[in-house]
C-alpha positions as a Markdown table, in Angstrom:
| # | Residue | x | y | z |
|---|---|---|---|---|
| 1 | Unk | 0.0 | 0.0 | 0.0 |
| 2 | Unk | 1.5 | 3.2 | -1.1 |
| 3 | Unk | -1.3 | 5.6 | 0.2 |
| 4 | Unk | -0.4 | 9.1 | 1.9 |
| 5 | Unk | -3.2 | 10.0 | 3.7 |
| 6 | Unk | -3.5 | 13.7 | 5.4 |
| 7 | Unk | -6.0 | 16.5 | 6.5 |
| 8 | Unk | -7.0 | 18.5 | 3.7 |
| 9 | Unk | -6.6 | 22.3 | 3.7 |
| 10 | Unk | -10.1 | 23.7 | 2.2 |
| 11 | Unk | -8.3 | 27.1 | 1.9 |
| 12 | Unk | -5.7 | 25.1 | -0.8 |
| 13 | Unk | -7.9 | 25.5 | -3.9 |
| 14 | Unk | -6.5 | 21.9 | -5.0 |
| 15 | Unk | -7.1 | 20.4 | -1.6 |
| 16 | Unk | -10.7 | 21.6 | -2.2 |
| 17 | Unk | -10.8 | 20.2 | -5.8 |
| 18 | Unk | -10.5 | 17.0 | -4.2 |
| 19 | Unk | -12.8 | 16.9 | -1.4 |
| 20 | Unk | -15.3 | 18.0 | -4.0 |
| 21 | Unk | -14.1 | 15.3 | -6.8 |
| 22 | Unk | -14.6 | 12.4 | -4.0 |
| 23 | Unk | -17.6 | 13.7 | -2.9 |
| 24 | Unk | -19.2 | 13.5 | -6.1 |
| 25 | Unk | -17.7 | 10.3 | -7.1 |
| 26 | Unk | -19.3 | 8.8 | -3.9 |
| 27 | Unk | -22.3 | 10.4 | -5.1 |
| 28 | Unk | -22.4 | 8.3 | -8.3 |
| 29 | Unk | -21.5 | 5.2 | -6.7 |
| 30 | Unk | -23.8 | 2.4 | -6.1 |
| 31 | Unk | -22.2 | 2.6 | -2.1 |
| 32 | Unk | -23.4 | 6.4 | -2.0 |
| 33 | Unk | -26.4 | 7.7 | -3.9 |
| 34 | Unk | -26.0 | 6.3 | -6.8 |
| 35 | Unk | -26.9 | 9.7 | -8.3 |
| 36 | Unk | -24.6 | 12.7 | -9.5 |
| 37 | Unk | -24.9 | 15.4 | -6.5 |
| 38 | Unk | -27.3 | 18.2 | -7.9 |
| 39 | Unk | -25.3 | 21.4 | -9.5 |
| 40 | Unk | -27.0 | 23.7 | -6.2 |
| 41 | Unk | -25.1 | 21.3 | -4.1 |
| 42 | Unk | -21.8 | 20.9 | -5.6 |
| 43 | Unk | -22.1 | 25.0 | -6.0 |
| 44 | Unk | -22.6 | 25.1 | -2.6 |
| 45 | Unk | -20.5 | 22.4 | -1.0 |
| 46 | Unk | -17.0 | 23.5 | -0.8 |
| 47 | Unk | -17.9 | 27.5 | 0.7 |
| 48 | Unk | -20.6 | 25.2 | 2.8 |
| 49 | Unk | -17.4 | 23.2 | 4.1 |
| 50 | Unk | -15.3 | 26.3 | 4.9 |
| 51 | Unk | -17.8 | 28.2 | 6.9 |
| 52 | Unk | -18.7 | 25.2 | 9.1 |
| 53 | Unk | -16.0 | 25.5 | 11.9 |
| 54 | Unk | -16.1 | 22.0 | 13.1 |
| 55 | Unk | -15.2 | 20.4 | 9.2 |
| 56 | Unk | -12.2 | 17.5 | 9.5 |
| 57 | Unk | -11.7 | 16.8 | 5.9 |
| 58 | Unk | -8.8 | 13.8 | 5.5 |
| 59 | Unk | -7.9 | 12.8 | 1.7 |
| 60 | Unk | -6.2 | 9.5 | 0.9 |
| 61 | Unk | -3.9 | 10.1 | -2.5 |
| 62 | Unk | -2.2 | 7.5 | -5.0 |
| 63 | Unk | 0.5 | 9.4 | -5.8 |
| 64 | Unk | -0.8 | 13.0 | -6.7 |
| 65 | Unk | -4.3 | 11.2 | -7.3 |
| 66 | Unk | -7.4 | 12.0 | -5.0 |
| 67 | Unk | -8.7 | 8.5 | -4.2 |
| 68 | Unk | -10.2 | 8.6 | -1.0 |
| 69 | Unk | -11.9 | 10.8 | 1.5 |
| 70 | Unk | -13.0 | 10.5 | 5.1 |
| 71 | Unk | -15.3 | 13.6 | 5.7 |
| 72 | Unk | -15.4 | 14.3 | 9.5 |
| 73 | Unk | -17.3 | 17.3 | 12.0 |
| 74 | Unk | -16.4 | 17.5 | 15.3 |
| 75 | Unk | -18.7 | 17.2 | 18.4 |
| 76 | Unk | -19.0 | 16.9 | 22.0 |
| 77 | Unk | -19.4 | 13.8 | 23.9 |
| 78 | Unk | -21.2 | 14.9 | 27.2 |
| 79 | Unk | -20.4 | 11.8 | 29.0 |
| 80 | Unk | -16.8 | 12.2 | 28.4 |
| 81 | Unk | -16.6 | 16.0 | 28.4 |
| 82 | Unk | -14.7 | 16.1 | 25.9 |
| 83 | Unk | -14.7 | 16.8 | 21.7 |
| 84 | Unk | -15.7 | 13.1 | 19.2 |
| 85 | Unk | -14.8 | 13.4 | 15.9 |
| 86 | Unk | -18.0 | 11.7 | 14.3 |
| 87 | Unk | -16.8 | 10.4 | 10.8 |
| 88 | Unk | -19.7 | 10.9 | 8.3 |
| 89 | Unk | -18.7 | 10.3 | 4.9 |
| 90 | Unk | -16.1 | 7.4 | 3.7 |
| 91 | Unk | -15.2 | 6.9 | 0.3 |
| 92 | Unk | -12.7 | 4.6 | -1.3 |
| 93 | Unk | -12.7 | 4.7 | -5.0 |
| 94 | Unk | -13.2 | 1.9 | -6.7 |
| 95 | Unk | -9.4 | 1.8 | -8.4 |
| 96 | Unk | -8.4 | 1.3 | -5.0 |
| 97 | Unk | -10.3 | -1.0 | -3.1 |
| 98 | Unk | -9.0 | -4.0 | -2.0 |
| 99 | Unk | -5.6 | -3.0 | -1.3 |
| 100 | Unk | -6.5 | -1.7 | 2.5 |
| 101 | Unk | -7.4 | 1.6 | 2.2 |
| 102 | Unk | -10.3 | 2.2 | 3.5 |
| 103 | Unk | -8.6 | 0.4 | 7.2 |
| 104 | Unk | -5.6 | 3.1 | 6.4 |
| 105 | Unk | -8.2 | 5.9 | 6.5 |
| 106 | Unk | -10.0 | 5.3 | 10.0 |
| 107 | Unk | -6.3 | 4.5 | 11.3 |
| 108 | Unk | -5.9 | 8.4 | 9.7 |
| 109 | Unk | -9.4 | 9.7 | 11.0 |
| 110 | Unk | -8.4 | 8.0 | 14.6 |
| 111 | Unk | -5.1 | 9.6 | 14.7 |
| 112 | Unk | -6.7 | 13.0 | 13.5 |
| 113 | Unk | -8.9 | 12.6 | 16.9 |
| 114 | Unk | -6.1 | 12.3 | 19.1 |
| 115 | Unk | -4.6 | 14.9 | 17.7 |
| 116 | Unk | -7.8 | 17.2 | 18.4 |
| 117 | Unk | -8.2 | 15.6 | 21.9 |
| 118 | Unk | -11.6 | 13.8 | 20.8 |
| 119 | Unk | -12.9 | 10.8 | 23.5 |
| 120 | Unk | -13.7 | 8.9 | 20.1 |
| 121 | Unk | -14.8 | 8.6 | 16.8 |
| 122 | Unk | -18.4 | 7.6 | 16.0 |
| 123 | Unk | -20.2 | 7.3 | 12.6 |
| 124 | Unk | -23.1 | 5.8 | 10.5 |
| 125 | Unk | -23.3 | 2.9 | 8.3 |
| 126 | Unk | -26.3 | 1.4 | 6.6 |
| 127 | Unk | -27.2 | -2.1 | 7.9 |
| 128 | Unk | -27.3 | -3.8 | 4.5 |
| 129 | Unk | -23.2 | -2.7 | 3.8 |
| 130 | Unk | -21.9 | -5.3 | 5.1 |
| 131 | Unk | -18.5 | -4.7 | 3.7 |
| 132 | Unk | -18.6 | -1.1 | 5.5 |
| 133 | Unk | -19.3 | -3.0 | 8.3 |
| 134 | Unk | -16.5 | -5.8 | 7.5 |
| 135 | Unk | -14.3 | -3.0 | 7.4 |
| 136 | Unk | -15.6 | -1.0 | 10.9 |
| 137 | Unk | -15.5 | -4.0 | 12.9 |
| 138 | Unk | -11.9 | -4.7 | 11.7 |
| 139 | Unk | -11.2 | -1.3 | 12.9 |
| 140 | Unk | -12.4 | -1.7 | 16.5 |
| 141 | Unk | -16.2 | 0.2 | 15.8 |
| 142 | Unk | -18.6 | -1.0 | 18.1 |
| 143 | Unk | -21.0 | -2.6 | 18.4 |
| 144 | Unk | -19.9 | -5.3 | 16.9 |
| 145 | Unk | -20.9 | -8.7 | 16.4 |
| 146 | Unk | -20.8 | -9.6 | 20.3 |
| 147 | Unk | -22.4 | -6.5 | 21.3 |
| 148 | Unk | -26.7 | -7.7 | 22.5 |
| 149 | Unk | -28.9 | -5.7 | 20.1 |
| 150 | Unk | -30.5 | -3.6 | 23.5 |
| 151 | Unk | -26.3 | -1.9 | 23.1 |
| 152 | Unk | -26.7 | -0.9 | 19.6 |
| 153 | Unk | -27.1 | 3.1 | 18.4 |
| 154 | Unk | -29.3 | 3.8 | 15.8 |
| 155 | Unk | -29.2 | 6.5 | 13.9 |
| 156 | Unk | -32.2 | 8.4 | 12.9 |
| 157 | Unk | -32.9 | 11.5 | 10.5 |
| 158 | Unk | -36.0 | 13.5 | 10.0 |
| 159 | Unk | -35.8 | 15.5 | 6.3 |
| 160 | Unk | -37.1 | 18.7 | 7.1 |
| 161 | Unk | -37.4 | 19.5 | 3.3 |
């Protein structure tokens, strides 16, 4: 695996042509929406991005190639009194899976946590991805397969459009 993986600067105009390039590209895969993002969106993702203050962007490259993304914000864990870094988009393009990156990007998203002092690192995934889930597990995300079902989170949304 020849991967560097680091925090992208959204104030480096080709730092922010890659969040937005692996953005969209999980937007068209069958793993995202399976849809290209709507031209309001991508106009407005990338200022959207910069003016939310708690954005943790990390980029995964193959060589000078974008071809990853883990797309963090942080929070507050009130139990724990201190900052999480909840990890809410992960994208590994379809070049490179298989060769471990996606594992190499929550090691980078878990080390970007310590660095901001974050309790832990929470996130999402869809019940049916069970290769997302393969890969969380592998990682140490809980709960895992020995965890009773009364331990689980679920995570809820309510569109308000």
């Amino acid at each position: 695996m020849d991967f560097e993986i680091r925090r992208a600067d959204l104030a480096n105009d080709r730092d922010a042509e890659a969040v937005a390039a692996m953005i969209e590209r999980y937007a068209k895969d069958p793993f995202g929406a399976n849809a290209e993002l709507p031209a309001d969106v991508r106009e407005r993702l990338i200022p959207g991005l910069r003016e939310h203050p708690t954005t943790v962007p990390i980029l995964a490259f193959d060589a000078e190639r974008p071809v990853g993304i883990a797309l963090c914000f942080l929070g507050f864990s009130s139990f724990a009194a201190r900052r999480l870094l909840n990890l809410h988009d992960l994208f590994v393009a379809e070049e490179a899976r298989g060769r471990g990156l996606g594992r190499a990007l929550l090691e980078g998203v878990a080390d970007e946590a310590r660095k901001l002092g974050a309790a832990k690192v929470t996130l999402e995934v869809l019940v049916g991805n069970a290769r997302a889930r393969g890969v969380y597990d592998a990682a140490g995300f809980l709960p895992g397969r020995d965890a009773p079902p009364e331990d689980w989170t679920l995570f809820l949304t309510r569109p308000l459009d």
